[in-house]
C-alpha positions as CSV (number, residue, x, y, z in Angstrom):
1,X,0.0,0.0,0.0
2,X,2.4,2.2,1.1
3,X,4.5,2.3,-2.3
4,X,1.3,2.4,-4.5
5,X,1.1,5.5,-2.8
6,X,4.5,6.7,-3.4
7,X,3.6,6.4,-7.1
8,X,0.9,9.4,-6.7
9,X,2.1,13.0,-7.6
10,X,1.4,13.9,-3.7
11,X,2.9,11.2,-1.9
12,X,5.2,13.5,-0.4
13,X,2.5,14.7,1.6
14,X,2.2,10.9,3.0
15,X,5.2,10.9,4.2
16,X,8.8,12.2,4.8
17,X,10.6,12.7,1.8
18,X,14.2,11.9,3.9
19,X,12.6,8.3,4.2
20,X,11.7,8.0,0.6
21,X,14.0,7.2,-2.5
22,X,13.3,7.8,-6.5
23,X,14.4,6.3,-9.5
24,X,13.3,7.6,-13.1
25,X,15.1,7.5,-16.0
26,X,14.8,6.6,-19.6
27,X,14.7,3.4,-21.9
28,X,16.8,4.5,-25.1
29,X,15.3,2.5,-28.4
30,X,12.3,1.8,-26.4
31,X,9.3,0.6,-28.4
32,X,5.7,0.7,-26.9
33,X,3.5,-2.8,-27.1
34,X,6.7,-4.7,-27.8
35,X,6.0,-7.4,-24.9
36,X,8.1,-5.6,-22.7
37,X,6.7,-2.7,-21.2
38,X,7.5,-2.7,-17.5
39,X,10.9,-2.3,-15.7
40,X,10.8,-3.9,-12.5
41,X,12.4,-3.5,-8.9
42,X,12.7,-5.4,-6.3
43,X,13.1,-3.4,-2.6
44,X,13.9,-5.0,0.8
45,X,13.8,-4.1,4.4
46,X,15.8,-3.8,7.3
47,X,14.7,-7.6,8.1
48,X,15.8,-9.1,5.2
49,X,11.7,-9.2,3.4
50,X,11.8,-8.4,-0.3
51,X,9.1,-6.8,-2.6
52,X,8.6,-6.7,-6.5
53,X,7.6,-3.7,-8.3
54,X,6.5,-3.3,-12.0
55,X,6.3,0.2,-13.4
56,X,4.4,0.6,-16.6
57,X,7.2,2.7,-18.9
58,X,5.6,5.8,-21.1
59,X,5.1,5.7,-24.3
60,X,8.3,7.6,-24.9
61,X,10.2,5.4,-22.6
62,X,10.3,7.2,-19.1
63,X,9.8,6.2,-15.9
64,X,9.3,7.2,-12.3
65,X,9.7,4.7,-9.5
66,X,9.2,5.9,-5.7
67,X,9.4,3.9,-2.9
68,X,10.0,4.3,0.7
69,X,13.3,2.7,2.4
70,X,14.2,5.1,5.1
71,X,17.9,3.3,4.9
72,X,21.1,3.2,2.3
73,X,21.3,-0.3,0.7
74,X,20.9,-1.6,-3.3
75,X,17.5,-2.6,-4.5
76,X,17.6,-4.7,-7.9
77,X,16.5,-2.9,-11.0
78,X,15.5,-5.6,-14.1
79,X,14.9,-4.9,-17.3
80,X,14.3,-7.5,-19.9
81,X,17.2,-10.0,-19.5
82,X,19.4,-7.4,-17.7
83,X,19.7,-7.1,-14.0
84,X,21.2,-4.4,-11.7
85,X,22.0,-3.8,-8.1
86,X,21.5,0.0,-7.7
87,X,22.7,1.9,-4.5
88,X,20.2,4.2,-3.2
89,X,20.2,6.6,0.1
90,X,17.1,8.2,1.3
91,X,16.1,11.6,0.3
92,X,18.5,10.6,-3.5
93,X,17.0,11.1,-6.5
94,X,19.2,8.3,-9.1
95,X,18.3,8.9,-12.6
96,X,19.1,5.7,-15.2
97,X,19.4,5.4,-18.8
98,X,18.7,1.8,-20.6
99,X,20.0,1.5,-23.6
100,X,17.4,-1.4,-25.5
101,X,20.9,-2.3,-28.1
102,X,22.8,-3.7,-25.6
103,X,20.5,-5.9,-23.6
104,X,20.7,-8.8,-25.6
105,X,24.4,-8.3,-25.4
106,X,25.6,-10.6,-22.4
107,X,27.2,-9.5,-19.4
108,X,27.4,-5.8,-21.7
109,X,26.1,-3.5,-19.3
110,X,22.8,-1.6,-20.4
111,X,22.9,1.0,-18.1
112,X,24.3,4.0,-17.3
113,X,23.3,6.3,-13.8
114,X,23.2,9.7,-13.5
115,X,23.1,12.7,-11.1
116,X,23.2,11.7,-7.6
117,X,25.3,8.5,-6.7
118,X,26.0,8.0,-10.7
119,X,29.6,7.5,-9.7
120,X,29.6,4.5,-7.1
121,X,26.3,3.1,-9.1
122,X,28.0,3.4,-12.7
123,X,31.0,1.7,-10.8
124,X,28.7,-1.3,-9.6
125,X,27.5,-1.2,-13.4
126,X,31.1,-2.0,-14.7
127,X,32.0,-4.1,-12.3
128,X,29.5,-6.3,-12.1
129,X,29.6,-6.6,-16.2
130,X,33.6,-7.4,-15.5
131,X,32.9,-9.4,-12.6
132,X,30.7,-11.7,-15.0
133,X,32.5,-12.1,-17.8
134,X,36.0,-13.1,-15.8
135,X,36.7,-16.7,-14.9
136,X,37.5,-17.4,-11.9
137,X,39.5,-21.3,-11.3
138,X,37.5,-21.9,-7.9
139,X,33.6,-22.5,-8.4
140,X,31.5,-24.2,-5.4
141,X,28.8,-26.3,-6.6
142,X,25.5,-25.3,-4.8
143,X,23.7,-28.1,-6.5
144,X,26.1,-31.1,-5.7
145,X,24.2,-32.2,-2.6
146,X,27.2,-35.5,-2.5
147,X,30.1,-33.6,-1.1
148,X,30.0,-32.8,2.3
149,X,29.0,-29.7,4.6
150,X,33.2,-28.8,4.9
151,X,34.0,-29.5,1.9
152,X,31.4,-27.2,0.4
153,X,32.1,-24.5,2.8
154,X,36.1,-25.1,2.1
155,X,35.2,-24.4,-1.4
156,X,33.2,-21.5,-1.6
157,X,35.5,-20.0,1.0
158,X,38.0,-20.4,-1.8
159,X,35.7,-19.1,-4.0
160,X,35.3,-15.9,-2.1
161,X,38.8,-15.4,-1.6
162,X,39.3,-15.2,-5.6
163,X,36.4,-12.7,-5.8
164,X,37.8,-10.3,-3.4
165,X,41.2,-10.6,-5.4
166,X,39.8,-9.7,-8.4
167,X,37.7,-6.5,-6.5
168,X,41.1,-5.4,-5.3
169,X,42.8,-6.1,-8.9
170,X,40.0,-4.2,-10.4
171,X,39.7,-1.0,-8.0
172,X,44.1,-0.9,-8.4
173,X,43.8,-1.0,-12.3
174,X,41.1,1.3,-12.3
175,X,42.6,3.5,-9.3
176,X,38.9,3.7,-8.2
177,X,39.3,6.1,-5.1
178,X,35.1,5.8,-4.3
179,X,35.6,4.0,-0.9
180,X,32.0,3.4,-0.7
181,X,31.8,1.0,-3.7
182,X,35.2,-0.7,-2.5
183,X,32.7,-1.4,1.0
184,X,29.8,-2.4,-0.6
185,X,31.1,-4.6,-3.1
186,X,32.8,-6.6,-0.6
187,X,30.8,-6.8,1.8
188,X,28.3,-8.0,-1.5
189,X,31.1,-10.6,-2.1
190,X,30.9,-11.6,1.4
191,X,27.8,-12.3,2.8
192,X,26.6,-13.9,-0.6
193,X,29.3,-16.3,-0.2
194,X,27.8,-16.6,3.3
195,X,24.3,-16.9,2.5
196,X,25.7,-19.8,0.1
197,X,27.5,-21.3,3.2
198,X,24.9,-21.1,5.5
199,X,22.1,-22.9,3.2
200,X,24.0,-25.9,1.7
201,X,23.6,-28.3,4.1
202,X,19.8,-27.4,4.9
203,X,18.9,-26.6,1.5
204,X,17.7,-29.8,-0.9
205,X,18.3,-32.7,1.5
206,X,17.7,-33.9,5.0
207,X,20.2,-33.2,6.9
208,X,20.2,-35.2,10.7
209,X,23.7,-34.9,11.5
210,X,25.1,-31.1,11.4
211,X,25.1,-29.4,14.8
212,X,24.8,-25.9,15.5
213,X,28.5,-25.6,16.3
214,X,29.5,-27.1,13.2
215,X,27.4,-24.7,11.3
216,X,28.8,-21.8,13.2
217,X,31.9,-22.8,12.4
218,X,31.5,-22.9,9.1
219,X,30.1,-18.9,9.0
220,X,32.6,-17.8,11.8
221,X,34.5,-16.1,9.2
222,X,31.1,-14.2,8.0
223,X,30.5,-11.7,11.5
224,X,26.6,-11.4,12.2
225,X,27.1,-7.9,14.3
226,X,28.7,-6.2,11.4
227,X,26.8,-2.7,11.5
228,X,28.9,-1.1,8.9
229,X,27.2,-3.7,6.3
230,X,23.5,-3.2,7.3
231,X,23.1,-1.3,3.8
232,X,24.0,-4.3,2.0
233,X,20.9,-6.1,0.5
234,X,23.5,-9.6,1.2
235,X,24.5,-8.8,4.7
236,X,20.2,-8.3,5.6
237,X,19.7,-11.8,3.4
238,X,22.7,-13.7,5.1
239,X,20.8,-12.0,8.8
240,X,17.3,-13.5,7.5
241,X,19.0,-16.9,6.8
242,X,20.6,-17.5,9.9
């Protein structure tokens, strides 16, 4: 109810606008009654619960998006086959451009911010479309439900320890000085390796055996009390699991 109402020209009036974010922008190549008229979001809260959006673009391609999240932290912006985390603060207005000739493109990023937080978004953009497209030699297999709880964990540990590498290869060759992305995106790294951790050995089998120590152990490396993440969309997923 309450973002239906943030879609209204007056929602200010319903509350705050220092708890209330909004997102507009443009779809470049845009055609109306293509099959593919609405951009969606998905918003979370402080507890970890998500919510989906659709917004209905104009006939020339615009959009407006308002929602209230009285908190920093990404939502998820999707648009045909292309997915983005974007970073919002309340009271930020984040304008986006989508260019329609590069989403069948993969990993090619489609979008572009602007105005406020352009610079830490459009470096999540890149990124993420590097991040992607790079190969890394450690891969855990969620679905491999043979191999045991540590060996899983041992793995994806691995796994995570590659990823931050190549975060602190990419911010050096890019001398990215933004220390805000640099936190998010590990933390981002982190807590979905967590999350990842945390499920396997509850997740797609019956599992009598695993005590609560040994799944502790297994997350010890992942702290649960970490405030400086509580923006993260991963750290509030990794909370909700546990």
């Amino acid at each position: 109810s309450i973002n239906a109402i943030a879609q209204n020209t007056t929602y200010r009036s319903y509350w705050s606008p220092t708890d209330s974010t909004i997102i507009d922008g443009t779809g470049i190549g845009y055609t109306p009654g293509n099959g593919d008229d609405f951009i969606n979001f998905k918003t979370h809260n402080l507890a970890g619960d998500e919510t989906k959006h659709a917004i209905q673009l104009n006939n020339d391609g615009t959009f407006s998006f308002s929602f209230y999240q009285p908190n920093r932290g990404d939502i998820v912006v999707n648009y045909k086959n292309a997915f983005e985390n974007v970073y919002t603060e309340p009271s930020k207005k984040i304008s986006l451009t989508i260019f329609n000739n590069k989403l069948d493109t993969d990993n090619n990023n489609a979008f572009a911010a602007n105005g406020q937080l352009a610079d830490i978004n459009n470096l999540n953009f890149d990124f993420q479309s590097e991040f992607l497209r790079h190969q890394f030699r450690s891969k855990a297999d969620l679905g491999d439900k043979g191999q045991p709880d540590s060996a899983f964990a041992q793995k994806r540990s691995e796994q995570l320890n590659e990823e931050l590498a190549f975060l602190n290869k990419y911010v050096a060759d890019k001398h990215v000085t933004n220390e805000a992305f640099k936190k998010f995106q590990g933390d981002k790294l982190s807590y979905t390796a967590g999350g990842d951790i945390l499920l396997f050995p509850l997740v797609g089998k019956l599992n009598k055996t695993i005590t609560e120590e040994q799944l502790l152990k297994f997350i010890a490396q992942f702290p649960v009390d970490n405030s400086r993440a509580l923006d993260n969309s991963e750290d509030l997923a990794f909370l909700k699991k546990l």
